[in-house]
BALOBA-1460 file (C-alpha; in Angstrom, 3 decimals):
// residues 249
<rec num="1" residu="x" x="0.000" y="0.000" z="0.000"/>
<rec num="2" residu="x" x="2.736" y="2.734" z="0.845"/>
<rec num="3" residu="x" x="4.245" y="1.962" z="-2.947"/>
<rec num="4" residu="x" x="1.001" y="2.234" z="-4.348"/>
<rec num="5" residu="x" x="-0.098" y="5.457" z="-1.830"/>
<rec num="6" residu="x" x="3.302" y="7.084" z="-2.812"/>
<rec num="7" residu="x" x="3.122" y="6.792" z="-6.745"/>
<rec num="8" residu="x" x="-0.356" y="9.004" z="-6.577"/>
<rec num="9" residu="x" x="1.735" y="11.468" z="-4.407"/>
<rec num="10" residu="x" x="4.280" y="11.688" z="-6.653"/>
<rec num="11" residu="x" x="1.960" y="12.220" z="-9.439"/>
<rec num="12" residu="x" x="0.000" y="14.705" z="-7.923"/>
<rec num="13" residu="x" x="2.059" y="16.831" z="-5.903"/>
<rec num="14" residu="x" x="5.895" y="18.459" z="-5.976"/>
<rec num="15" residu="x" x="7.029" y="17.003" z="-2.494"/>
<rec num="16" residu="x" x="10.762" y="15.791" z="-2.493"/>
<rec num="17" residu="x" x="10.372" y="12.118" z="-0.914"/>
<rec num="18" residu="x" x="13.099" y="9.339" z="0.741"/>
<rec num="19" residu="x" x="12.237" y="6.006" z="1.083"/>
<rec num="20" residu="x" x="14.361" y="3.908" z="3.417"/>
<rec num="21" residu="x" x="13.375" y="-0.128" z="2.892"/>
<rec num="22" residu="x" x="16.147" y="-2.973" z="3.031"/>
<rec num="23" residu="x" x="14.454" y="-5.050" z="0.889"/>
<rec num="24" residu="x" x="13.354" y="-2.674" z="-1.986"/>
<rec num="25" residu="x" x="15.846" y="-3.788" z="-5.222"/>
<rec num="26" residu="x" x="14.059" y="-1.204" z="-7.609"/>
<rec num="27" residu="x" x="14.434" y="2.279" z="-7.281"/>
<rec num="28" residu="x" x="11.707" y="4.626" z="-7.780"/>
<rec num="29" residu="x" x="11.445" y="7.176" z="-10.302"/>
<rec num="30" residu="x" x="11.833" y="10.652" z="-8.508"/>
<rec num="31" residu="x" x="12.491" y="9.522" z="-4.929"/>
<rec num="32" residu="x" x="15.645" y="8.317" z="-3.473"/>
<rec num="33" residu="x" x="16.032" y="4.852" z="-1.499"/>
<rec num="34" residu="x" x="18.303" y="4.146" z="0.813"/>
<rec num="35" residu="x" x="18.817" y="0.639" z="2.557"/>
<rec num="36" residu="x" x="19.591" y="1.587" z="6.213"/>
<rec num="37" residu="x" x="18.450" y="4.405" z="8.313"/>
<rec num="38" residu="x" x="22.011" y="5.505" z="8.662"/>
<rec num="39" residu="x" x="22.669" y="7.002" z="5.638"/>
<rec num="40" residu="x" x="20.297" y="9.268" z="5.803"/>
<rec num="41" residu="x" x="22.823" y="10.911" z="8.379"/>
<rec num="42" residu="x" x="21.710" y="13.965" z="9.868"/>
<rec num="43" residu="x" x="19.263" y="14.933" z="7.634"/>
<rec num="44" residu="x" x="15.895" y="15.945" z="8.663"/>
<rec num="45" residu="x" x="12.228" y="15.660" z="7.769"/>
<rec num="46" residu="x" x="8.502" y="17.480" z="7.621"/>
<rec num="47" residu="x" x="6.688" y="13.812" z="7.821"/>
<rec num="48" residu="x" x="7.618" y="10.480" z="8.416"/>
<rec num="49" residu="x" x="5.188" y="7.881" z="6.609"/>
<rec num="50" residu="x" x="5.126" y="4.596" z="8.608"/>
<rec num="51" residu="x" x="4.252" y="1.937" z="6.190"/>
<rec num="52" residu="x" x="5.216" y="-0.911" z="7.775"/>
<rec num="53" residu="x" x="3.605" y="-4.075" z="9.402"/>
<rec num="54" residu="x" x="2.048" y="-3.248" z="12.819"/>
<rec num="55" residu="x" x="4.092" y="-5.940" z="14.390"/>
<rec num="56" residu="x" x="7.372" y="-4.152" z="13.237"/>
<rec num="57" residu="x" x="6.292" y="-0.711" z="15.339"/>
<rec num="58" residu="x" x="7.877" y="-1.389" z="18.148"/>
<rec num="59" residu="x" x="11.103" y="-2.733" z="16.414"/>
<rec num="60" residu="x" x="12.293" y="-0.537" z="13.745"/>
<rec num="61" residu="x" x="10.494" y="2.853" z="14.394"/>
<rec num="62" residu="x" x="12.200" y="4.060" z="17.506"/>
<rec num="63" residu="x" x="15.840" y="4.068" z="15.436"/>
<rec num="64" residu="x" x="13.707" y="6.878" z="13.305"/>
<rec num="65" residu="x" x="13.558" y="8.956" z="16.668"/>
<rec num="66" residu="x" x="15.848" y="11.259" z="15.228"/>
<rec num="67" residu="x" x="14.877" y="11.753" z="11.377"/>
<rec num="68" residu="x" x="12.216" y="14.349" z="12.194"/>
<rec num="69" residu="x" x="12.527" y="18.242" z="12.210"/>
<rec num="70" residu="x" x="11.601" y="19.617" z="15.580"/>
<rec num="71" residu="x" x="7.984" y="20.962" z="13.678"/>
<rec num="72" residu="x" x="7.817" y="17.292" z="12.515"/>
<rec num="73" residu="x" x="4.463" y="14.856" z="12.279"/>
<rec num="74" residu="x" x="4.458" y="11.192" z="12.033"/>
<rec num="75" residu="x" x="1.523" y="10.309" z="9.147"/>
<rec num="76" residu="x" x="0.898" y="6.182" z="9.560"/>
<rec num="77" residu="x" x="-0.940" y="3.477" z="7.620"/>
<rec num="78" residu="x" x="-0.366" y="0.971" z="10.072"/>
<rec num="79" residu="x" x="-3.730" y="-0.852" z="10.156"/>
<rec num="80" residu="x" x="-4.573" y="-1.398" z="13.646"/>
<rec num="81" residu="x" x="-1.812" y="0.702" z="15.383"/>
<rec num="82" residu="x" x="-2.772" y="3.478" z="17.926"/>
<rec num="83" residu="x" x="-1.621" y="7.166" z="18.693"/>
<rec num="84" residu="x" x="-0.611" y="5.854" z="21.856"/>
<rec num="85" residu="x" x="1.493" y="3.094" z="20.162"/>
<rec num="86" residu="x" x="3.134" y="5.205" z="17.676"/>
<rec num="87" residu="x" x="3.973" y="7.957" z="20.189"/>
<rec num="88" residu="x" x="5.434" y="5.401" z="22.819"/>
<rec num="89" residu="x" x="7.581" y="4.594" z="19.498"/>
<rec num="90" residu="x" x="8.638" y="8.089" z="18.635"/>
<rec num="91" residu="x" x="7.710" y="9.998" z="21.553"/>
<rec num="92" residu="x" x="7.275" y="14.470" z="21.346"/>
<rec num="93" residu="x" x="5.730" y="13.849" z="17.468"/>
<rec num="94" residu="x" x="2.213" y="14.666" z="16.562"/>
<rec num="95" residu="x" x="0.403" y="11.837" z="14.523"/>
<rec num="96" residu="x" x="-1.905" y="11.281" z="12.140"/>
<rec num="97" residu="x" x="-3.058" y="7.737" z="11.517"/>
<rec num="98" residu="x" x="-4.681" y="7.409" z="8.280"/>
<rec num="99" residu="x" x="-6.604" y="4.126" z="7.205"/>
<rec num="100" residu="x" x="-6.470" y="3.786" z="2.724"/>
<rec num="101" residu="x" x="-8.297" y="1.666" z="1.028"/>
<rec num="102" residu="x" x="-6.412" y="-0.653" z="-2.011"/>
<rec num="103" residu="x" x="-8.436" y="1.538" z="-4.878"/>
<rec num="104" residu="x" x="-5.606" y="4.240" z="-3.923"/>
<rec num="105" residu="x" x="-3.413" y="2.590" z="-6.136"/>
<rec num="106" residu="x" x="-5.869" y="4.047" z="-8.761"/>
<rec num="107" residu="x" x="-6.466" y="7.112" z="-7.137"/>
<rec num="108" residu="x" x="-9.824" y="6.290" z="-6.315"/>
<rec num="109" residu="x" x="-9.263" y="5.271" z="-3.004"/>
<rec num="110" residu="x" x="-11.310" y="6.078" z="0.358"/>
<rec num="111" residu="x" x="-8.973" y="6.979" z="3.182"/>
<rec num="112" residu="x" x="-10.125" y="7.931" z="7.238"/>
<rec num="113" residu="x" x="-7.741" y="10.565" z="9.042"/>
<rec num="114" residu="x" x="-7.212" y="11.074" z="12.686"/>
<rec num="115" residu="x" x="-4.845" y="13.203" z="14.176"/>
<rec num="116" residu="x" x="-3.652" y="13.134" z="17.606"/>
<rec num="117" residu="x" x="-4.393" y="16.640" z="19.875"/>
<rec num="118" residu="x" x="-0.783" y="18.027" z="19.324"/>
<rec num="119" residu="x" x="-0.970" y="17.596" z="15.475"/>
<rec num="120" residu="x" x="-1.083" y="21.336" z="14.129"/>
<rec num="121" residu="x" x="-3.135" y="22.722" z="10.994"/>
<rec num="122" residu="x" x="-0.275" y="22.384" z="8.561"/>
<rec num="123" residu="x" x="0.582" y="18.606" z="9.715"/>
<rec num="124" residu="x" x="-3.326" y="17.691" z="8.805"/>
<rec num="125" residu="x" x="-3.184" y="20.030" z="6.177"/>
<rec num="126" residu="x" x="-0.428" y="18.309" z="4.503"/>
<rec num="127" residu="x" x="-1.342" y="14.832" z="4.816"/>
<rec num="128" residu="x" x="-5.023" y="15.796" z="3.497"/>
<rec num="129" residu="x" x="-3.376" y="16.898" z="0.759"/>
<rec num="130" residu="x" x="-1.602" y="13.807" z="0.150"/>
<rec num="131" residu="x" x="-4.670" y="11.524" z="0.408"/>
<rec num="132" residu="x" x="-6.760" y="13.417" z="-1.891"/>
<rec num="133" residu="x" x="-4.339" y="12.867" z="-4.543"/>
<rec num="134" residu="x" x="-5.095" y="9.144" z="-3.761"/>
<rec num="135" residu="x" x="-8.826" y="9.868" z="-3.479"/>
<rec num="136" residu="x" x="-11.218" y="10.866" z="-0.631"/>
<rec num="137" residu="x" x="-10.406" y="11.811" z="2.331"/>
<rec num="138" residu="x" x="-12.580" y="11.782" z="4.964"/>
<rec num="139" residu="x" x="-11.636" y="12.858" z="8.694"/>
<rec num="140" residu="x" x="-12.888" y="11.536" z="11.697"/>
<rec num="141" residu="x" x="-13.207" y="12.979" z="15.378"/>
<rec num="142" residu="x" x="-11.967" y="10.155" z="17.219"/>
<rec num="143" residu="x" x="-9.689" y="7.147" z="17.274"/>
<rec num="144" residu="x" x="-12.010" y="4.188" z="17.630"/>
<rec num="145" residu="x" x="-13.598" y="5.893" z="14.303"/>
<rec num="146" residu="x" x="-10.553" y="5.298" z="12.560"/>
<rec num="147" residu="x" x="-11.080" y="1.194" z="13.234"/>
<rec num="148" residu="x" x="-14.749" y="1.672" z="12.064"/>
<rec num="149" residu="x" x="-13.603" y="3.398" z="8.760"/>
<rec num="150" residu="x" x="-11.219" y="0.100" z="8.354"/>
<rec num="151" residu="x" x="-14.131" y="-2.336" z="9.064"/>
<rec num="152" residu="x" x="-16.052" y="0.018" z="6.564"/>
<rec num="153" residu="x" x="-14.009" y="1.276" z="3.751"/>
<rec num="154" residu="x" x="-9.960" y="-0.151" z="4.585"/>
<rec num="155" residu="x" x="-11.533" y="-3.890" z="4.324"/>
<rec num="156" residu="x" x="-14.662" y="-2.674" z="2.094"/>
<rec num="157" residu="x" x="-13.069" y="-3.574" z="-1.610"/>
<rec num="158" residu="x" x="-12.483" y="-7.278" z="-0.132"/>
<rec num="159" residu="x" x="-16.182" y="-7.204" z="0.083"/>
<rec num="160" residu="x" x="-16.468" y="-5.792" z="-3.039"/>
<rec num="161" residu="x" x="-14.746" y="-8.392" z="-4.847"/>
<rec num="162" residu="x" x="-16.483" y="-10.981" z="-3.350"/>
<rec num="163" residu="x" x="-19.951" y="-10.128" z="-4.025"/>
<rec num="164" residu="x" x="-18.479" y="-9.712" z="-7.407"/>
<rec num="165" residu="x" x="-16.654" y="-12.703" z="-7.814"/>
<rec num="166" residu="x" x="-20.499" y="-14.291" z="-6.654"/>
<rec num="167" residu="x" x="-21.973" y="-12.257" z="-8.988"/>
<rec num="168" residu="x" x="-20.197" y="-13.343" z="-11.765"/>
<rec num="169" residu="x" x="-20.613" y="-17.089" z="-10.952"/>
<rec num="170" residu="x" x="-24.243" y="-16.606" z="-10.896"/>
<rec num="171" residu="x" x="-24.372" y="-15.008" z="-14.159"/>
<rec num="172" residu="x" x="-22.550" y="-18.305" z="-15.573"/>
<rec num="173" residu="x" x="-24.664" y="-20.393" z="-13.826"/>
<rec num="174" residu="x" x="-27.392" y="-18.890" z="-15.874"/>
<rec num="175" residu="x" x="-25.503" y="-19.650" z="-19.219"/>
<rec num="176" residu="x" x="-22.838" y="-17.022" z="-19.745"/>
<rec num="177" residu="x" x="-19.498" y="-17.244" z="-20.823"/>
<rec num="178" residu="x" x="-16.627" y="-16.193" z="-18.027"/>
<rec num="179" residu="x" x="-16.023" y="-13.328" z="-20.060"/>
<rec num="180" residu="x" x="-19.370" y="-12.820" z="-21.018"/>
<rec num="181" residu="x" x="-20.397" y="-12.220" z="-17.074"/>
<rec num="182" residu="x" x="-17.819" y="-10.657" z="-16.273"/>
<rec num="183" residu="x" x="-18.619" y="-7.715" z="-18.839"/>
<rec num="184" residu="x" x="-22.401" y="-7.371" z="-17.692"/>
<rec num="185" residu="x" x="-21.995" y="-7.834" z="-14.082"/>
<rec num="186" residu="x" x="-18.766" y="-5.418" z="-13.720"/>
<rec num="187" residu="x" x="-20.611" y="-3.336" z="-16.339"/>
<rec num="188" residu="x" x="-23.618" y="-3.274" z="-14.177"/>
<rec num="189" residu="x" x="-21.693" y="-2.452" z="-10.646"/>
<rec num="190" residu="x" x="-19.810" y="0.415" z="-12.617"/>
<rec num="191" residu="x" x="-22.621" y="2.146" z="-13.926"/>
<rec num="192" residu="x" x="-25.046" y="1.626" z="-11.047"/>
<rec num="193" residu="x" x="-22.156" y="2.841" z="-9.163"/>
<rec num="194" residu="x" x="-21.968" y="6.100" z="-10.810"/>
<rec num="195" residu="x" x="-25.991" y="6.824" z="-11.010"/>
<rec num="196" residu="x" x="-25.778" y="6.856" z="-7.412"/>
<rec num="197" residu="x" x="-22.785" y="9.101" z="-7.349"/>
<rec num="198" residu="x" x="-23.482" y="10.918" z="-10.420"/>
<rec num="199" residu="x" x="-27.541" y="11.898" z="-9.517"/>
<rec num="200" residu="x" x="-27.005" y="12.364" z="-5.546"/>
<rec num="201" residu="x" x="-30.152" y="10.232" z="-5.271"/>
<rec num="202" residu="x" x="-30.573" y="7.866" z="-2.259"/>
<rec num="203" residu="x" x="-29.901" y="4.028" z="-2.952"/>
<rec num="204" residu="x" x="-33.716" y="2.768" z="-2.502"/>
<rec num="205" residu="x" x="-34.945" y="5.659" z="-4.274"/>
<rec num="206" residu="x" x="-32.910" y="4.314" z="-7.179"/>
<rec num="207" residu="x" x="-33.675" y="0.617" z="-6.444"/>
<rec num="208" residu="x" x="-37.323" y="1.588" z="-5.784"/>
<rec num="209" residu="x" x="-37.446" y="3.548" z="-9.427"/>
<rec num="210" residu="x" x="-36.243" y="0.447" z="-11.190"/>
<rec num="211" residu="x" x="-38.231" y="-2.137" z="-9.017"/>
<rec num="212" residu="x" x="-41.937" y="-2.578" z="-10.703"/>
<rec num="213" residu="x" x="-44.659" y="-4.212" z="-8.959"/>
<rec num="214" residu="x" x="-44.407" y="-8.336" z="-9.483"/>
<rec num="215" residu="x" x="-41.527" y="-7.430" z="-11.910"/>
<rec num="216" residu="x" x="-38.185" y="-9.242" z="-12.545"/>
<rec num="217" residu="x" x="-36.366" y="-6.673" z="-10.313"/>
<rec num="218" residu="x" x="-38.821" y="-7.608" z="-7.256"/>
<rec num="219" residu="x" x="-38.390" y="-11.075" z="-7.980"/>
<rec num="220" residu="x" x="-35.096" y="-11.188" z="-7.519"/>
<rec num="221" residu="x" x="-34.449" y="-8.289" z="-4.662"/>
<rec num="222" residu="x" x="-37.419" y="-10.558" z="-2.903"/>
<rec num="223" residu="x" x="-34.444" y="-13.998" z="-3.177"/>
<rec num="224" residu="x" x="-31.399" y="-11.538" z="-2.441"/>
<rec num="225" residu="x" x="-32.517" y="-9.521" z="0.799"/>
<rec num="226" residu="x" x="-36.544" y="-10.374" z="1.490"/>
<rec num="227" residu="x" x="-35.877" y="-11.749" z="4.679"/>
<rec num="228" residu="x" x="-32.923" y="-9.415" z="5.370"/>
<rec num="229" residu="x" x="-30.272" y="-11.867" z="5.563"/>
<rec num="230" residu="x" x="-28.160" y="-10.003" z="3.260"/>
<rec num="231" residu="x" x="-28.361" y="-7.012" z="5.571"/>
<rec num="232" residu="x" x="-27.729" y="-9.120" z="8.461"/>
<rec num="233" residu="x" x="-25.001" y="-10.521" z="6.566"/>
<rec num="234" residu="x" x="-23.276" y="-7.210" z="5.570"/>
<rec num="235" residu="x" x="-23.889" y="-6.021" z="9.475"/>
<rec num="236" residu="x" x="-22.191" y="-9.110" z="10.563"/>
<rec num="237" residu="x" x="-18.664" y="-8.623" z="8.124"/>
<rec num="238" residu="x" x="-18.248" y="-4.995" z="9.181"/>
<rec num="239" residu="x" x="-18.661" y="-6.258" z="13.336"/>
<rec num="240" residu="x" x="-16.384" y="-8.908" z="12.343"/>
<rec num="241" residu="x" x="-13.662" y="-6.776" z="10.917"/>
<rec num="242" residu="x" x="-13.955" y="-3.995" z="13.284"/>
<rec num="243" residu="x" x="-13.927" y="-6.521" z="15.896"/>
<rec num="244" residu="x" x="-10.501" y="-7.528" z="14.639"/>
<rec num="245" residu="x" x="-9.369" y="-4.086" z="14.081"/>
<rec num="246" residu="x" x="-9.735" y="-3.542" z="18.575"/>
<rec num="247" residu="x" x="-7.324" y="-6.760" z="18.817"/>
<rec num="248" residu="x" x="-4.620" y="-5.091" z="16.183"/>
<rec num="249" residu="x" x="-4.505" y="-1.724" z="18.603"/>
C-alpha cells in the first residue's frame, strides 16, 4: 500500500520524498532509497510515513527517533496501530493515523484521518493533501472511528470483490461465458455505481425507481434480501472486521 499510496503522491504533488526499505531492489522514479536508516545521516524531515507491518512498530520505528525536524508529524498506515502506540515509538511527534483503502493505487481510493491533539493545521493540512491525490479523504473525530472506517471502507473492496466474484458465478450459472459475465456484471456495478454518485439520489430511491410491482427486479431483490439476511449478513462482516481491528490496537 505505501508503494502504491506514494506513486499518486508523486503524481499529484511536488514534495521531495526518501524512502528507506532494506528489501526494496528497484528504485523509484523521482524519490531516493536508501537501505539503512544511517545514511540518511543527519538529515531531517517534515513527515515520516510509517508503512510498515504493525508488528514491526515497536522494532524498527524508535531508530527513526531522530529523522524528524523539531515541527515534525508522524503520518501512519499501520492498520490497527494506535496514537498511543506510535507515540510510545517516537515519543514528542504529533500523529496522524490514516486508514487507505487498495483503490488508492488508482487514485480512487477512500482513506479515514485522525490526528492526535498536538498535530497542528499544517501537519493535517499536509497529509489531506496527500490523500486526496489518492482519493477521498474523509476525517474523523476520534480514534475508535478510525477502526470503524477500516471495518467500513480499509476492508470494504475485499467485500467488493467478493460479491463480485459471486456475482459473476451466478451469471454463468445462468448460461454465460466467463467473459461474457464478467462484462455485464462489472458493467452493471460500474454504472449503477456512478448513477448513485453521479444523480445524488438515495440508494432505494434508485432501487425503488427500477423495481416494478411483481416485476423481474422484485423477484429477484425478494431472493437476495426479502428476509434481510443479506443485511444481516453485511452487518455481521463490518462487526467482524472492526472486531478484529480492537485486537490489532
Amino acid at each position: 500500500m505505501g508503494g502504491a499510496l506514494l506513486s499518486q503522491w508523486m503524481r499529484a504533488t511536488e514534495d521531495e520524498y526518501t524512502i528507506v526499505d532494506p528489501f526494496l531492489d528497484q528504485p523509484v522514479d523521482g524519490a531516493r532509497l536508501f537501505k539503512d536508516i544511517n545514511a540518511l545521516g543527519a538529515e531531517k524531515f517534515d513527515l515520516l510515513i510509517v508503512a510498515i507491518k504493525p508488528q514491526m512498530i515497536d522494532e524498527i520505528l524508535p531508530a527513526y527517533k531522530d529523522v524528524l525536524a523539531d515541527t515534525g508529524a508522524v503520518a501512519s498506515i499501520a492498520a490497527g496501530c494506535s496514537v498511543a502506540r506510535l507515540q510510545s515509538a517516537l515519543p514528542g511527534y504529533p500523529v496522524i493515523r490514516i486508514m487507505p483503502n487498495l483503490p488508492s493505487a488508482i487514485g480512487a481510493g477512500v482513506a479515514g484521518l485522525y490526528a492526535s491533539g498536538d498535530a497542528k493545521d499544517e501537519h493535517k493540512s499536509a497529509v489531506e493533501t496527500l490523500m486526496k491525490s489518492a482519493g477521498t479523504a474523509v476525517w474523523v473525530d476520534d480514534e475508535d472511528q478510525i477502526d470503524r472506517v477500516t471495518a467500513v471502507a480499509g476492508s470494504g473492496p475485499g467485500y467488493v470483490f467478493e460479491l463480485a466474484r459471486a456475482y459473476i458465478e451466478a451469471a454463468k450459472d445462468l448460461g454465460f461465458s466467463e467473459d461474457q459475465a464478467t462484462d455485464l456484471v462489472l458493467g452493471t456495478l460500474d454504472g449503477s455505481i456512478r448513477m448513485i454518485l453521479q444523480t445524488g439520489d438515495k440508494p432505494e430511491n434508485l432501487r425503488n425507481s427500477v423495481t416494478s410491482k411483481n416485476g423481474t427486479t422484485e423477484a429477484g431483490l425478494k431472493a437476495l434480501n426479502g428476509d434481510g439476511k443479506l443485511s444481516d449478513l453485511l452487518k455481521a462482516t463490518t462487526e467482524a472486521a472492526y472486531k478484529r481491528a480492537i485486537e490489532l490496537r
